[in-house]
C-alpha positions as CSV (number, residue, x, y, z in Angstrom):
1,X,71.0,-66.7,-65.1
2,X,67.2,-66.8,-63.8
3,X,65.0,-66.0,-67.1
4,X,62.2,-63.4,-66.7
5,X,58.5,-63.9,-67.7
6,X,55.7,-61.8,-67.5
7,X,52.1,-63.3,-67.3
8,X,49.0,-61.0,-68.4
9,X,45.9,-61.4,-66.9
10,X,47.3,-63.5,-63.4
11,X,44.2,-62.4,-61.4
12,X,42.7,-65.8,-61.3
13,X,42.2,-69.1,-63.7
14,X,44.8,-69.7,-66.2
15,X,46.7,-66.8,-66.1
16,X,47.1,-66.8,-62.5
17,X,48.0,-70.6,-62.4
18,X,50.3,-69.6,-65.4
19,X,52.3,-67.2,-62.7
20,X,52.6,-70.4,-60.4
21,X,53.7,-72.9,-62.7
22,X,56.5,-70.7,-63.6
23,X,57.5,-69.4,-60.3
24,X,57.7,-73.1,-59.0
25,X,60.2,-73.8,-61.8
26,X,62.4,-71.0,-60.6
27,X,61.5,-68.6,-62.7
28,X,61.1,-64.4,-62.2
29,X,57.5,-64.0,-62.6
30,X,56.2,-60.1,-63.6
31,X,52.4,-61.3,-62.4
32,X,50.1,-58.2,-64.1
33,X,46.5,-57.5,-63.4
34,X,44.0,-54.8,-63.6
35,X,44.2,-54.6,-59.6
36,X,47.2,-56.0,-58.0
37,X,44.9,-56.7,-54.5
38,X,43.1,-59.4,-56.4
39,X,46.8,-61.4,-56.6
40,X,45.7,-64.2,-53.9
41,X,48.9,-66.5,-54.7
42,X,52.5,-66.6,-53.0
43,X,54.8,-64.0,-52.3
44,X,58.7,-64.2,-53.6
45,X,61.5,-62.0,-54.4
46,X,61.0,-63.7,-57.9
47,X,57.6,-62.1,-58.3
48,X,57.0,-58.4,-59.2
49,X,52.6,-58.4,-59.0
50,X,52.2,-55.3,-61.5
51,X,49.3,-52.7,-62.4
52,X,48.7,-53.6,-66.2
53,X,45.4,-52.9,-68.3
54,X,46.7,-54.0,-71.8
55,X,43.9,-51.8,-73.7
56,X,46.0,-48.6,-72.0
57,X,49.2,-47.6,-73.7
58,X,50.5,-45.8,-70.7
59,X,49.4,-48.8,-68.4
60,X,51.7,-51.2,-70.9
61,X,54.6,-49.0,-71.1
62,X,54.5,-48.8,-67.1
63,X,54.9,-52.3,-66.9
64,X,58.0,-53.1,-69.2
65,X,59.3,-50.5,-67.3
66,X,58.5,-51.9,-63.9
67,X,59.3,-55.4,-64.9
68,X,63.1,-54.2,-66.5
69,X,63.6,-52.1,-63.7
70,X,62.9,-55.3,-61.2
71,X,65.1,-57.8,-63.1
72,X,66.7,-56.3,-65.6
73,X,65.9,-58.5,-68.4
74,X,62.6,-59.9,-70.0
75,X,62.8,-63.3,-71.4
76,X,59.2,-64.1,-72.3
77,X,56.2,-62.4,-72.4
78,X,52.8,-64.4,-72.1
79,X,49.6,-62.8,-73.5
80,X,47.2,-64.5,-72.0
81,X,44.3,-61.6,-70.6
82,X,41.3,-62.2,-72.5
83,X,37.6,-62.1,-72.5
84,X,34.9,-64.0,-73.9
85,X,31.6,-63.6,-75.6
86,X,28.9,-65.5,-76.4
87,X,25.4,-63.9,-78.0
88,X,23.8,-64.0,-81.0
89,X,25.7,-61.7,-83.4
90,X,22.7,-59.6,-84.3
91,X,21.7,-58.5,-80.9
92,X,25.4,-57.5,-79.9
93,X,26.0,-53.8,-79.2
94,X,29.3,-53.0,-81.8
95,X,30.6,-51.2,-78.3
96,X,30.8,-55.2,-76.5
97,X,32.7,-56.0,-79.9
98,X,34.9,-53.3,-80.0
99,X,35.8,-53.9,-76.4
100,X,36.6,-57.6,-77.2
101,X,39.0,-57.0,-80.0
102,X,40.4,-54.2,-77.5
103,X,41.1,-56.3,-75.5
104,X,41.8,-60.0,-77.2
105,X,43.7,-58.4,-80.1
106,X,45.0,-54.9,-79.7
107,X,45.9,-55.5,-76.2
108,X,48.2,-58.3,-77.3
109,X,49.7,-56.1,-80.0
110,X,50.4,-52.9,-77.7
111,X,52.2,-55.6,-75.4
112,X,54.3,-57.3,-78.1
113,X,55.1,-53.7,-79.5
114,X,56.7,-52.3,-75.7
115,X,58.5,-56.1,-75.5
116,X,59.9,-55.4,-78.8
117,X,62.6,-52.9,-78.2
118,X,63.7,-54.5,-74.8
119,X,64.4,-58.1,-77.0
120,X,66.1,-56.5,-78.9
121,X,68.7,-54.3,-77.0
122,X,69.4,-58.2,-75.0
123,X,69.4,-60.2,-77.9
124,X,66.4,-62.1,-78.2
125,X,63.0,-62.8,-76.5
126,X,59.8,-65.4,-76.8
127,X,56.2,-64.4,-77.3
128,X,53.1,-66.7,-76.3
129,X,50.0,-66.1,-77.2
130,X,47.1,-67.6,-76.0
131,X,44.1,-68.1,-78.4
132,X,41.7,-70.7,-78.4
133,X,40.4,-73.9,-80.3
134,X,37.4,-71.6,-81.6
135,X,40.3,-70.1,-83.5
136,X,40.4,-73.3,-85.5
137,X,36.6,-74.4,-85.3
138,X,34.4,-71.2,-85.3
139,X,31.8,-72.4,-82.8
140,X,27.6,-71.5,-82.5
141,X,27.3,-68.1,-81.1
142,X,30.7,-66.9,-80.8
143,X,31.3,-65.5,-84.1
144,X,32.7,-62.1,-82.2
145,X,34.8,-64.0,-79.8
146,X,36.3,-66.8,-82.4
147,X,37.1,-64.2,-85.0
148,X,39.2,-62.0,-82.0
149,X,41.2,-65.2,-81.0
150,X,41.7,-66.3,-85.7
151,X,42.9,-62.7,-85.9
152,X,45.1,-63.6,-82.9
153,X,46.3,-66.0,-84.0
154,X,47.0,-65.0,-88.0
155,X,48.7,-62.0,-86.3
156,X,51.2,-64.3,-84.9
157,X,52.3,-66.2,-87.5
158,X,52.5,-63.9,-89.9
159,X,54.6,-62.1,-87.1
160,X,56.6,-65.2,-86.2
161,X,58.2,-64.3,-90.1
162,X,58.9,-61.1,-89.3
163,X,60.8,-61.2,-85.9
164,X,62.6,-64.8,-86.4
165,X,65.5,-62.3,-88.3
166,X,64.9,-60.3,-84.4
167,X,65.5,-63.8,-82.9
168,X,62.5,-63.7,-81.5
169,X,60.1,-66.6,-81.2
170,X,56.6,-66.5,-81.4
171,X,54.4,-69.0,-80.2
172,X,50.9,-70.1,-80.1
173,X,49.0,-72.0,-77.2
174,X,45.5,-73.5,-78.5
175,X,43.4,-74.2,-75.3
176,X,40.0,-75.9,-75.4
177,X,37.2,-75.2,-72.9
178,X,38.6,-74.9,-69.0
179,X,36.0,-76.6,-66.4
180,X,38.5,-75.4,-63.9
181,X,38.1,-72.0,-64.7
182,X,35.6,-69.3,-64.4
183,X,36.1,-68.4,-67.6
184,X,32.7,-69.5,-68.9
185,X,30.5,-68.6,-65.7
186,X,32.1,-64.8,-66.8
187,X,31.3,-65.2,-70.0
188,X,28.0,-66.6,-69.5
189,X,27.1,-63.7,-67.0
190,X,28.0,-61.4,-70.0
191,X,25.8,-63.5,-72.4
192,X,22.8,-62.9,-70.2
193,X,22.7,-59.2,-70.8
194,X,22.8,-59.1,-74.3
195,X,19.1,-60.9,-74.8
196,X,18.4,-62.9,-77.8
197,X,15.9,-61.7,-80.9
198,X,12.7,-64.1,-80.4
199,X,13.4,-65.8,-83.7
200,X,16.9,-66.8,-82.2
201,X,15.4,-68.7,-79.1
202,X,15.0,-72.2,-80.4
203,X,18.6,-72.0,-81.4
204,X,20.1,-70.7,-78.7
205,X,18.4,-72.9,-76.4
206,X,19.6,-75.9,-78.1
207,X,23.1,-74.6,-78.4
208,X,22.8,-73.8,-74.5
209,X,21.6,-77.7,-74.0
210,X,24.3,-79.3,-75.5
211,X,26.8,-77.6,-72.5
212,X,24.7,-80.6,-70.3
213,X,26.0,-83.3,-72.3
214,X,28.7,-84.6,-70.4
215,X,32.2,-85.6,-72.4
216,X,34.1,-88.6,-71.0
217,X,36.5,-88.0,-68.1
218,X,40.1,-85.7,-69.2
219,X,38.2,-84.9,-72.2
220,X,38.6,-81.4,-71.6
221,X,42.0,-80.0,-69.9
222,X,42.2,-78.4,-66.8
223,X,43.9,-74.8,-66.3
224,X,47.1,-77.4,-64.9
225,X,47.5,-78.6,-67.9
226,X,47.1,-75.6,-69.9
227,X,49.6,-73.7,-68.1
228,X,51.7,-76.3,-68.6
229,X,51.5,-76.6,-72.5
230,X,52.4,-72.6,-71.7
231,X,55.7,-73.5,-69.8
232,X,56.6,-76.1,-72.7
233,X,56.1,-73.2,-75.6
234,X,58.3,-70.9,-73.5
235,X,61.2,-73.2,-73.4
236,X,60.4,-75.0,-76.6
237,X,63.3,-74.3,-79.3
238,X,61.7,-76.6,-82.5
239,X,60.0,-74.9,-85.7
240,X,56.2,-76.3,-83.5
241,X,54.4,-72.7,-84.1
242,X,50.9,-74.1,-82.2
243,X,50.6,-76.1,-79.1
244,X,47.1,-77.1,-78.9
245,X,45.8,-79.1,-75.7
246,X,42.2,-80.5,-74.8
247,X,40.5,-83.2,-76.7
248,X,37.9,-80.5,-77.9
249,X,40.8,-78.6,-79.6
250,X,42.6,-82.0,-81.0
251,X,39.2,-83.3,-82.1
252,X,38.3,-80.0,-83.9
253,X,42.3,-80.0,-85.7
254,X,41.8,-83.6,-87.0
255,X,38.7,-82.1,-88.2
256,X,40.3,-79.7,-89.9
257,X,42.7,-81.8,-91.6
258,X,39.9,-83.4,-93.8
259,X,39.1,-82.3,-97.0
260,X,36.6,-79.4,-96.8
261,X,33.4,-81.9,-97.8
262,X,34.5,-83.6,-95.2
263,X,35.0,-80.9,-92.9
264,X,31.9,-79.8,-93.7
265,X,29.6,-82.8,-93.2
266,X,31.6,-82.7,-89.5
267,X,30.9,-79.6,-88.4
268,X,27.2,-79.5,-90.4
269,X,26.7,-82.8,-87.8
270,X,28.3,-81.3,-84.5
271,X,26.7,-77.9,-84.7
272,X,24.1,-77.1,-86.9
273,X,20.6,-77.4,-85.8
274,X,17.2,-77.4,-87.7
């Protein structure tokens, strides 16, 4: 039997290399996106490209609907739509933030909650979410964004308990920064019209330099491999909750694992400036 999965945010970057991995591998692929004309990738009978704005209740319900109707079954569902943000806290309009968590944490949530009763009338399902290492590692100037993708991911372990009675799995994919994505270039371009306070400038100007230093070569992971790591925690059937992947994210979990001195004189070193 051909499993199901459907991908949010397959417009472009890792969602929409996401879509791809999993068609190659034979899968039925429910691609969603705010505006299906943006889908630029192949065309199958295993791919149903579907209207979905996961901060719109009727938009979500549409979908399950479309994506049962196509292939009567959903196997996996892949939250994955997200936005960033990067300002200074104190100069962000509470309307960007609300929008964020709209759309990073309640968008998720209204998607798991239609999934939900289609799992269980077949028997079972997988969730994915994808968060992202500053869900581990808070990082400069993305307080907003890094507390959307903690609450994420807090959401779904402590619903991981709850559904594992539902057998349902949920999983959690831990991505670092993407050079191969536009990810940042969007999120810079949203930075740029929320203008730092004066007093902020020498910060955020040496936060913005340290984006020129160059890590070695692999350091980061590309969308590839990402989508990858996705595939593995779709099929994977061990206890592993999180899949993290990009030598930012592994370097910020061994971090983690210290004692929280240690921790502290890490992350006091890496990010703090005088």
């Amino acid at each position: 039997m051909t499993r199901t999965v459907l991908v949010t945010g397959a417009s472009s970057g890792l969602g929409h290399r996401t879509a791809q991995k999993f068609l190659a591998e034979g899968w039925n692929v429910v691609a969603t996106l705010r505006d299906p004309a943006q889908w630029s990738g192949e065309q199958s009978d295993r791919l149903l490209v579907q209207t979905l704005d996961i901060r719109d209740e009727a938009s979500v319900a549409a979908a399950m609907t479309a994506a049962t109707a196509r292939f009567g079954r959903l196997d996996v569902v892949i939250n994955n739509a997200g936005i960033g943000l990067f300002s200074v806290f104190e100069a962000t309009p509470h309307t960007v933030i609300e929008d964020l968590f709209d759309t990073n944490v309640y968008g998720p949530m209204r998607l798991i909650r239609a999934a939900l009763p289609v799992f269980e009338g077949q028997g079972g399902g997988r969730i994915v979410n994808v968060t992202s290492n500053g869900a581990t590692v808070p990082l400069p100037l993305q307080a907003a964004y890094g507390a959307s993708k903690a609450a994420l991911t807090t959401f779904s372990e402590a619903l991981a308990y709850e559904l594992a009675s539902r057998n349902v799995q949920v999983k959690v994919v831990e991505p670092g920064f993407m050079a191969t994505t536009n990810f940042f270039a969007a999120t810079y371009k949203r930075f740029e019209t929320i203008p730092a306070p004066e007093a902020y400038l020498p910060f955020v100007q040496k936060q913005l330099a340290a984006f020129d230093v160059q890590p070695p070569a692999g350091y980061f992971a590309t969308e590839d491999e990402v989508a990858a790591t996705v595939l593995t925690a779709a099929t994977d059937h061990s206890d592993l909750f999180r899949f993290r992947i990009g030598g930012d994210t592994l370097d910020g979990a061994r971090a983690r694992q210290q004692s929280d001195a240690e921790y502290d004189a890490w992350r006091n070193t890496r990010f703090m400036t005088d």
